[in-house]
ROTOR-401339 format. One line per field, with one value per atom (N, C-alpha, C): residue number from 1; x, y, z. Coordinates in Angstrom, 3 decimals, decimal comma. Each point is the difference from the previous one (the first is absolute). Example, Ala and Ser with C-alpha at 12.3 -4.5 7.8 and 13.67 -1.06 7.14 Angstrom:
ROTOR-401339
seq: [1 / 1 / 1 / 2 / 2 / 2]
x: [13,190 / -0,890 / 0,900 / -0,350 / 0,820 / -0,770]
y: [-5,690 / 1,190 / 1,200 / 1,050 / 1,190 / 1,090]
z: [7,800 / 0,000 / 0,000 / -0,720 / 0,060 / 0,730]
This chain:
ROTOR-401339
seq: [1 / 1 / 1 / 2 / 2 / 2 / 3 / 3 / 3 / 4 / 4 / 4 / 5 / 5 / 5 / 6 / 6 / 6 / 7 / 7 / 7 / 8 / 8 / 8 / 9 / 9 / 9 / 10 / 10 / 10 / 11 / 11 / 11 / 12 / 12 / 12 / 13 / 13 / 13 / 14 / 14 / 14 / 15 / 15 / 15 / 16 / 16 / 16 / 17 / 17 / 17 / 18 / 18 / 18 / 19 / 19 / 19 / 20 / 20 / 20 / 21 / 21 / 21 / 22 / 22 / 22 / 23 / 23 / 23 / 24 / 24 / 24 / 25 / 25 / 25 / 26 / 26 / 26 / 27 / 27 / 27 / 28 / 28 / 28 / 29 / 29 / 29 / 30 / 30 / 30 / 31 / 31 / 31 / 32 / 32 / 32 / 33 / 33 / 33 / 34 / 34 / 34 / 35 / 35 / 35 / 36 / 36 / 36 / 37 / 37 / 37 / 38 / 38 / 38 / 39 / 39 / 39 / 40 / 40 / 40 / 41 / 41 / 41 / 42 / 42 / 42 / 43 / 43 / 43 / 44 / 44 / 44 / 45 / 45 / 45 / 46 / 46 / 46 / 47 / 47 / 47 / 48 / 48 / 48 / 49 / 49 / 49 / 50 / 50 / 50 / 51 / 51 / 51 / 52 / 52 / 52 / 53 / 53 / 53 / 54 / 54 / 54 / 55 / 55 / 55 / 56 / 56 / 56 / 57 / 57 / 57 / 58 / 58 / 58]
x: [0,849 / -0,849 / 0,896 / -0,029 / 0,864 / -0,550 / 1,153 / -0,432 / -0,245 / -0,432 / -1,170 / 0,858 / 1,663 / 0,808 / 0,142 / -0,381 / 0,560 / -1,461 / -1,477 / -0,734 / -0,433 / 0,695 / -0,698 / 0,835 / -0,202 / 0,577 / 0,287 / 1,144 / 0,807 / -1,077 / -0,776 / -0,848 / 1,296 / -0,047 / 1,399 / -0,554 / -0,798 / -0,631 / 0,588 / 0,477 / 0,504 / -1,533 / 0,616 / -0,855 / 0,441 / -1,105 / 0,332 / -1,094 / 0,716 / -0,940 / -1,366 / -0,130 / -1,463 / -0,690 / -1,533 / -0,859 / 0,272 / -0,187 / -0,289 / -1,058 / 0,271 / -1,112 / -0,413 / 1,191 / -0,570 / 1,236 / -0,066 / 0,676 / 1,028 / 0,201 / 1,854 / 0,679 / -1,040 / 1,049 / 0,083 / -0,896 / -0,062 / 1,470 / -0,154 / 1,638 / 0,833 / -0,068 / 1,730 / 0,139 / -1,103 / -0,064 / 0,612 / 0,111 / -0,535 / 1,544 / 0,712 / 0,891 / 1,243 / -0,460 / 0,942 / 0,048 / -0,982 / -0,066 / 0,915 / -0,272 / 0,845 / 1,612 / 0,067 / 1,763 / 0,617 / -0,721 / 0,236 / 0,372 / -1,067 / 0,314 / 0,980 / 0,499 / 0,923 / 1,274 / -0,072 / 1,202 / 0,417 / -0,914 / 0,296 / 0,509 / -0,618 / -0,221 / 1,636 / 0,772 / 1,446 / 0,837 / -0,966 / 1,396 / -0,401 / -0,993 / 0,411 / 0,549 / 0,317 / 0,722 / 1,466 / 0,618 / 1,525 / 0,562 / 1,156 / 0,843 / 0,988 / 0,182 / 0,715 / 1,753 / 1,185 / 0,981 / 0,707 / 0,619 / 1,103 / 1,040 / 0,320 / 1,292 / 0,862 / 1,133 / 0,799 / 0,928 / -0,111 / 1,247 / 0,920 / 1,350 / 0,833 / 0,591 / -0,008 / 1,141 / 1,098 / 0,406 / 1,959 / 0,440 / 1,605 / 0,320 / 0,518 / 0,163 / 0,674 / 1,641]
y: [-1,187 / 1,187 / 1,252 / 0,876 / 1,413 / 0,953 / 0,460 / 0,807 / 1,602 / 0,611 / 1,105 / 1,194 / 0,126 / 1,025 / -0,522 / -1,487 / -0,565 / 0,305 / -0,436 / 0,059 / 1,472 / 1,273 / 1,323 / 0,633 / 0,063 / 0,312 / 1,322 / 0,385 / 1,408 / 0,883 / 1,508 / 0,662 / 0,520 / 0,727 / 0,632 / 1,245 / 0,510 / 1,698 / 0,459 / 1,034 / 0,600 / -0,427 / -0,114 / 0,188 / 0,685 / 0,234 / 1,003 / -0,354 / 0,553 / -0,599 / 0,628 / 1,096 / 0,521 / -0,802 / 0,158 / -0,805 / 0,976 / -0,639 / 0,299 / 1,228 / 1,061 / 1,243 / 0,658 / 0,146 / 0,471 / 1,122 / 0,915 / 1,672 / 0,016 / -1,203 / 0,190 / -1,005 / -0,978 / -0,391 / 0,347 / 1,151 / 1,839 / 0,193 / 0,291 / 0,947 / -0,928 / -1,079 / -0,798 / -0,222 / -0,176 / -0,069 / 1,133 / 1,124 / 1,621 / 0,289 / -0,479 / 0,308 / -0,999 / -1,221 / -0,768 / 0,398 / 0,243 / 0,511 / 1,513 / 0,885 / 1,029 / -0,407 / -0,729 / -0,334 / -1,049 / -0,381 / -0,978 / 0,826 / 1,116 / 0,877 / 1,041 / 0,279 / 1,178 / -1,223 / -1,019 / -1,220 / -0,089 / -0,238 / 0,029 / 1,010 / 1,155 / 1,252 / 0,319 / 0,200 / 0,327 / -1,213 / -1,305 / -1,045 / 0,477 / 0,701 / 0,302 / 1,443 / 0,644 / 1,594 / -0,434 / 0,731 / -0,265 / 0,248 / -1,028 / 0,326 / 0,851 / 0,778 / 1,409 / -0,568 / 0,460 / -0,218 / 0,621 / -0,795 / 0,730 / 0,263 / 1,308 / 0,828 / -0,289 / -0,777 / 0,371 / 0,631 / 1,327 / 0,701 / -0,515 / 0,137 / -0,796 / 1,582 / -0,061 / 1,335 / -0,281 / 1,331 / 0,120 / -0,404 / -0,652 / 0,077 / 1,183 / 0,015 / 1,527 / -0,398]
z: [0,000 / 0,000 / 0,000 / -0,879 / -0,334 / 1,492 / 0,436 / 0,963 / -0,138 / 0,862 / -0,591 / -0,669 / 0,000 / -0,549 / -1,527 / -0,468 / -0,805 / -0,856 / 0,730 / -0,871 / -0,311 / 0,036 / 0,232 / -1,070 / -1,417 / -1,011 / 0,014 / -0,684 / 0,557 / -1,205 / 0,442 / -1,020 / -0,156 / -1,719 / -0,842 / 0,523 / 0,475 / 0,085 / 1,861 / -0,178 / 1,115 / 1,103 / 1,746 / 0,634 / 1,563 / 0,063 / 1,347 / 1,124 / 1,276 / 1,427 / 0,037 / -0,659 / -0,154 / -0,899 / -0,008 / -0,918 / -1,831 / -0,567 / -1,628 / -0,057 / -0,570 / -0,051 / 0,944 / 1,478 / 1,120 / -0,102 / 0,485 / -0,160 / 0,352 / 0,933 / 0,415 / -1,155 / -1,083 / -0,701 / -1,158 / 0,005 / -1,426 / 0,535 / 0,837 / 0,545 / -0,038 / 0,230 / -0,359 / -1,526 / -0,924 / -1,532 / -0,378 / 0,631 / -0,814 / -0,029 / 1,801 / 0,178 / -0,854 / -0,163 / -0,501 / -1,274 / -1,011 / -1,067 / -0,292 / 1,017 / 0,109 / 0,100 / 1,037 / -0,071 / -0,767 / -1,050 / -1,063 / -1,294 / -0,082 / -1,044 / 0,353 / 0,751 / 0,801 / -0,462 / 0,577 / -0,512 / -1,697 / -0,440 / -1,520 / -0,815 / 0,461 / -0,232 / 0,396 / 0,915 / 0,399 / -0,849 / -0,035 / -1,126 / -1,470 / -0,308 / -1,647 / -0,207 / 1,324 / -0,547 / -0,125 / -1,019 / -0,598 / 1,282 / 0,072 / 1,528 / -0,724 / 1,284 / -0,306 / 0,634 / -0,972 / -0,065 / 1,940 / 0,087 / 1,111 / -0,042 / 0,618 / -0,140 / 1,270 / 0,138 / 0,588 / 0,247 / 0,773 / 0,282 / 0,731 / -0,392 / 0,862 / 1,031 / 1,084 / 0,684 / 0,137 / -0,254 / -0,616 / 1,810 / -0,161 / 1,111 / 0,668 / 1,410 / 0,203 / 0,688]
């Protein structure tokens, strides 16, 4: 007999401790959505070159 972690098939869709369509899990969607696109959004701007100055000795 499969025991109950074995028979409880993994869902592919994100989940969270709040219920489905209740306002605190608007705000973890809204927010994850926000810092997903803020993520992508900084990996497709051209990375900007660095300058090293070296200082002269004295």
């Amino acid at each position: 007999m499969p025991s109950e972690t074995q028979s409880k098939a993994k869902s592919p869709f994100l989940q969270f401790s709040s219920a489905a369509g209740s306002p605190e899990t608007k705000r973890k969607m809204l927010l994850f959505r926000q810092l997903l696109k803020r993520e992508i959004d900084r990996d497709m701007r051209p990375r900007k070159a660095v300058h090293v100055r070296r200082l002269s000795e004295f």
